[in-house]
N, C-alpha and C positions, 0 to 999 in steps of 0.2 A: 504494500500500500504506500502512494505516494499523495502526500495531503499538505495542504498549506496551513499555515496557524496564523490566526484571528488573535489580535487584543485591543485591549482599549476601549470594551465595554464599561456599561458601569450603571449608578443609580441616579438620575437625575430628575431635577424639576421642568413643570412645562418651562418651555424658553431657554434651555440652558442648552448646551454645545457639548459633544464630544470630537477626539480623532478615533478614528480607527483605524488600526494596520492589519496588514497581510504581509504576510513573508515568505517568499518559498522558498524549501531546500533546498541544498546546494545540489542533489541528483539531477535537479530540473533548472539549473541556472543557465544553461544551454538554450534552454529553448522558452525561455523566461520575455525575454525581449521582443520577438516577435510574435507574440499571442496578443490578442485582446484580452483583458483581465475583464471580470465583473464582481459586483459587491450581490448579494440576495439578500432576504430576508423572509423569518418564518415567523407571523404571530402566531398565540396560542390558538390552535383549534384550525388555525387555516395552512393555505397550500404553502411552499416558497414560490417567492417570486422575485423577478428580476428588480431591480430600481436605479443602479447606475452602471455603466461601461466604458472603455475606454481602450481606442486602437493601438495597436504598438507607436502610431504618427501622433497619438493624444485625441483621436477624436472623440467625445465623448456626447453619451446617451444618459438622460435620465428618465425613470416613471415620472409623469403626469404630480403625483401622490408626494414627491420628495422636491420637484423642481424649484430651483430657487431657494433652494436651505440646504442642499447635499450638493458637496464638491468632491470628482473623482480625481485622483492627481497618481502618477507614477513615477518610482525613480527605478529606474534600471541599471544603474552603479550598484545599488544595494537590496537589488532584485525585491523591491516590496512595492505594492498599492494601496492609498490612503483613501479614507473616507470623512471629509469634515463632513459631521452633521450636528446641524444649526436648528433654530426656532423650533425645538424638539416638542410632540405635542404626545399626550397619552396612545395615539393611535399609531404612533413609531416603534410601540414596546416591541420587542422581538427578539429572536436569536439571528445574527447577522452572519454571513459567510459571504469568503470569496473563492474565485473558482477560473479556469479558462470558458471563455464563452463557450470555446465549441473545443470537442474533444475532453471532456471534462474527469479532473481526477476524482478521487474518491474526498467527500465530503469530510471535513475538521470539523472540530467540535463547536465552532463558530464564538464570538464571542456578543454576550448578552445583554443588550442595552432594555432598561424599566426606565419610563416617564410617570411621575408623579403629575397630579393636578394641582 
């Protein structure tokens, strides 16, 4: 199994900010660079679903639901992908992962962002 690791979850109030990172091992630093990364998210009781992406060129995608308060960003020196997420609101709560868009490894244990009201 080869899996990226998630941090940088945590417990916040409506409006408050976090980062998140991804990192991938060094088995996959090779082919790190030219993928498309994405961030997902699963709240309790529903699907995962996509909400931000971003080309190996930087171009980036977000869901409709995050637009405008989630920023996708990568560095490829230190092979990780970031997630600033901003104006946090109870309906963000979730387990968050990232992943390659397409060709996808086996899911991390993602890391856990709760918004308070």
């Amino acid at each position: 199994q080869v899996q990226l690791v998630e941090s940088g979850g945590g417990l916040v109030q409506s409006g408050g900010s976090l980062r998140l990172t991804c990192k991938a091992p060094r088995m996959i630093f090779s082919v790190f660079s030219p993928k498309t990364m994405a961030w997902y998210r699963q709240a309790p009781g529903k699907e995962r679903e996509l909400i931000a992406s971003i080309t190996a060129d930087r171009t980036t995608y977000y869901a409709e639901s995050v637009k405008g308060r989630f920023t996708i960003t990568r560095d490829n020196s230190n092979k990780k992908v970031y997630l600033q997420i901003n104006s946090l609101k109870p309906e963000d709560t979730a387990a968050y992962y990232c992943n390659k868009m397409n060709n996808q490894l086996t899911w991390g244990q993602g890391t856990h962002v709760t918004v308070s009201s």
